[in-house]
Each structure stands twice: as C-alpha cells, then as structure tokens.
C-alpha positions in Angstrom: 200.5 143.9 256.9 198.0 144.0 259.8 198.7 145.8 263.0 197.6 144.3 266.1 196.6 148.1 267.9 195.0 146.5 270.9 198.0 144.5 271.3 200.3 147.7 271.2 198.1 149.4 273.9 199.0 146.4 276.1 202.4 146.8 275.5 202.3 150.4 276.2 200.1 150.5 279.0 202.6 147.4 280.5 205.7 149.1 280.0 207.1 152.1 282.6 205.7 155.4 282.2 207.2 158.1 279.8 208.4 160.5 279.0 211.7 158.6 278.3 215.1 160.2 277.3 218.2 159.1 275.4 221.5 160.1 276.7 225.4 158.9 276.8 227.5 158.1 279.8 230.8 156.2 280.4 230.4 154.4 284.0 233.3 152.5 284.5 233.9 150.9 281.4 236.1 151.7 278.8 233.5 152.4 275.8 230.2 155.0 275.7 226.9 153.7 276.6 223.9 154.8 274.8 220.8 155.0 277.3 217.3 155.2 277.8 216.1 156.1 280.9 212.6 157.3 282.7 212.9 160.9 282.2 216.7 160.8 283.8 215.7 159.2 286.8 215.7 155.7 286.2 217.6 153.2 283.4 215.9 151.2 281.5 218.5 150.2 279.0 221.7 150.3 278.2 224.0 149.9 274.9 227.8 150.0 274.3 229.0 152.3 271.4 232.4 152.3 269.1 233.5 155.1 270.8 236.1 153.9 273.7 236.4 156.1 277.1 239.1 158.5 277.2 241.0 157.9 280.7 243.3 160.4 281.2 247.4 159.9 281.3 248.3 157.3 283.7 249.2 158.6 287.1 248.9 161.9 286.2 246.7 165.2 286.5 244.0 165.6 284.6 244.7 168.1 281.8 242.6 170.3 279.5 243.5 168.4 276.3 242.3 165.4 278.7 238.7 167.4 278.9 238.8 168.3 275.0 239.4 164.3 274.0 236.4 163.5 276.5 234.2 166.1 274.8 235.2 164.8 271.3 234.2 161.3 272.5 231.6 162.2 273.6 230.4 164.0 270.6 231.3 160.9 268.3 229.3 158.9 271.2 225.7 160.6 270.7 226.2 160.1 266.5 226.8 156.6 266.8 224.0 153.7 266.0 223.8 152.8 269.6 222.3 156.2 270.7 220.0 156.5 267.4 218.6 153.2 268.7 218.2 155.0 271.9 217.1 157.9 270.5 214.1 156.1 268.6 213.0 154.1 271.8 212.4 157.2 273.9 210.5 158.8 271.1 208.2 155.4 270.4 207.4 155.4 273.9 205.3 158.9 273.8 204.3 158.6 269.8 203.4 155.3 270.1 200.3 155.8 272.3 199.9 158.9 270.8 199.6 157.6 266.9 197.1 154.9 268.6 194.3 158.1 270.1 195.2 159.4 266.3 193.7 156.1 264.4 191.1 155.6 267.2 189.8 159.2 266.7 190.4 159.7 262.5 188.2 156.1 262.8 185.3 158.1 264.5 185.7 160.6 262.4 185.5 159.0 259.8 182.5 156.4 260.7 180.5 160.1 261.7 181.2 161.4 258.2 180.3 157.9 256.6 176.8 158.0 258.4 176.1 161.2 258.0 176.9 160.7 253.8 174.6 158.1 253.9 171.8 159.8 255.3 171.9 162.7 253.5 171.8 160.2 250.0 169.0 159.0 251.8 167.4 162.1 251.7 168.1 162.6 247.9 166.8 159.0 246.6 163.7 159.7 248.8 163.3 162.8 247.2 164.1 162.5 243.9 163.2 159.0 243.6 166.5 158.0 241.9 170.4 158.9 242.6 171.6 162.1 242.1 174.5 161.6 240.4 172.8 159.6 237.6 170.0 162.4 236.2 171.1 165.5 234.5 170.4 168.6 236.7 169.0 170.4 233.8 166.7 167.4 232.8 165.5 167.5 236.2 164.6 171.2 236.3 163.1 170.7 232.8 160.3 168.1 234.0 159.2 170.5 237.0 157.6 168.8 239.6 160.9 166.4 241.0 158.6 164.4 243.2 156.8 163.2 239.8 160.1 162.7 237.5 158.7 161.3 234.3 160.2 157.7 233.9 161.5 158.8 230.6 164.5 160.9 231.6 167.1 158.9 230.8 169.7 158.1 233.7 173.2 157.9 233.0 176.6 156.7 234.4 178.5 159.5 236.7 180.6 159.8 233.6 178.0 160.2 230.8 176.1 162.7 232.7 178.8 165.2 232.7 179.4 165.0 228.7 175.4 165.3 228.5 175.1 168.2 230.8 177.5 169.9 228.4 175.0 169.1 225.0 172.2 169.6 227.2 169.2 170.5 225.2 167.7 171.9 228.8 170.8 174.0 229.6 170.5 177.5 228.8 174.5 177.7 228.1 174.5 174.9 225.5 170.9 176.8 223.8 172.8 180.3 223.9 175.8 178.6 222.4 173.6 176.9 219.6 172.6 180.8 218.2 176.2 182.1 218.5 177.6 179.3 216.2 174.0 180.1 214.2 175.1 183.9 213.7 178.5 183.0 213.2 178.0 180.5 210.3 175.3 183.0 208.9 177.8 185.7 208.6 180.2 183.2 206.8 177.9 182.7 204.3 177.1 186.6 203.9 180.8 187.2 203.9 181.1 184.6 201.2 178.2 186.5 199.3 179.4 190.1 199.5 183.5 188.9 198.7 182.2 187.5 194.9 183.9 185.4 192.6 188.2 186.2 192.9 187.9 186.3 188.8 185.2 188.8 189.0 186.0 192.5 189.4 183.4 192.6 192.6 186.0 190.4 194.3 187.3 191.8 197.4 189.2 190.9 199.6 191.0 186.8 199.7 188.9 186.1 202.6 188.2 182.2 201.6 190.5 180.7 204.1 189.4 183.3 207.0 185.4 181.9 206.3 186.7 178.5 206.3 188.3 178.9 209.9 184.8 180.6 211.1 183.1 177.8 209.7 185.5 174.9 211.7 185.3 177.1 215.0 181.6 177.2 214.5 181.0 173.4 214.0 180.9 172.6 211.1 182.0 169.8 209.0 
C-alpha cells in the first residue's frame, strides 16, 4: 500500500487547527454524545453513544442518587465506541502532521547517510583499487604497497573472505595456531613413545585414548 503524504498534508493543512479534544455531553437528548471539538472551544463533531441520559424523577427534586446515576452514565459514556472514535480523531489531528515532519526528516537522514556511504567507498576503491569487502585484510598487508596490489590476490565474495581470513596463511593468529597444534601432536607422539607397548613391563599408564583425543583436538585425521 502506497500512501499519498502530500495528499495528507493537504488534508491537514485544510482542516481547523488543533489541538483537538474528545469529550462527552448530553445536550438535550436523551443519549450521550461523544465529541470532538477545537480544544473545547468549538464542535466539530458529534456522535450518539448506547448510553441513554439519566433525567431525573418526573416532577420532582433532583436527588443525590439522581447525581450518582448521571455519573455512572457518564462513566459507561466515555468507554463506549463512539468516544474511542472520538478519542482517535483528536489524536490523528496532532500525530498525523507530526508522523509526516518524522518521514520527511528520517528521509534526509537517511539520503545524508546514503551519500556520505558512498563517498567514503569511493574513497576505498580509489585507494585500494578494488572493494574492500572482497580482499582479505591480511593479504592486503602482506603485498605492502596497497596502491600497487599485485593482480594475483585473489578476491572473494563477502562470505568467503571471512572463512579465509580465518585459514589465513598472512594472519599471525592462524600461523601461531599452526605451531600449537605442531607441539601438541609432537607431544602425542612422545607420550606414545615413553607409555610403551601395554604387554610390555615399560607400559605405563592406559593413556591410548587420552593421545587419541589430543590428536582429534589438534587436527588430525
């Protein structure tokens, strides 16, 4: 669904000025009337409720349980559908211009943001000579000079070049992770050495299944 905005700020800028507010009266008829009026000082509409208009006793005074059934009605009158309508045409009329300066000023906001992104990839490609988000970082550091990237760095998909950044032959994590799993397999295969044969009397301690779980942690097939 498209809204027409412009044609909303018409409507608004046509219609009487706010603030308007919802209220209940009885006038003279014999059921509530939801209204809307210019901040109390002039109707604009009107609607019947359900709730019907508490008289008073026929020729005779009124009385304090007259009062109390007036104030019940009245209670009943400001729940019912009619005021809720009336209710949600005094609010449109403020948040409706309101929501309209919102979009207007999110859409600048946004268009700023939009040009500004695009500059500063500008910036990058003109640098760097290719998108940023398709080179490794640690490629790129690797080959030096970034103004003379070497056409052989491969580029990859926003996707790829996070799983290659983590096997990253230029990143110093992935190297220093290489010689752990190095030491850690080589003391496998001493631990293997020193434990001896389990039908020899050098035989240690069971640690067979212990190694193997070293060597699966380490890499290993």
């Amino acid at each position: 669904m498209t809204i027409d905005r412009d044609a909303l700020r018409r409507l608004c800028e046509a219609a009487t000025p706010g603030p308007y507010v919802a209220e209940v009266d009885i006038f003279d008829g014999d059921v509530w009337e939801a209204i809307v009026s210019n901040a109390g000082t002039s109707i604009l509409f009107t609607a019947g409720t359900d709730v019907p208009v508490h008289h008073g006793v026929l020729n005779g005074a009124w009385s304090a349980e007259d009062s109390r059934m007036r104030d019940e009605q009245c209670a009943k009158a400001k729940q019912s559908q009619a005021m809720r309508d009336a209710q949600f045409l005094a609010a449109a009329r403020t948040a409706i211009p309101e929501l309209l300066d919102e979009c207007e000023r999110l859409e600048a906001e946004g268009a700023a943001w939009s040009d500004l992104c695009n500059k500063q990839n500008a910036l990058l490609e003109e640098k760097y000579r290719v998108s940023d988000s398709n080179v490794c970082g640690w490629c790129r550091m690797a080959a030096g000079d970034p103004e003379q990237l070497p056409a052989d760095v491969k580029r990859y998909t926003l996707a790829e070049v996070r799983e290659h950044t983590l096997t990253c032959a230029n990143n110093p994590l992935v190297a220093e992770a290489n010689k752990l799993r190095a030491a850690l397999l080589e003391v496998c295969d001493l631990a293997e050495e020193a434990n001896g044969d389990p039908s020899s009397c050098s035989y240690v301690v069971p640690l067979g299944e212990r190694v193997a779980e070293l060597r699966k942690l380490a890499g290993e097939p």
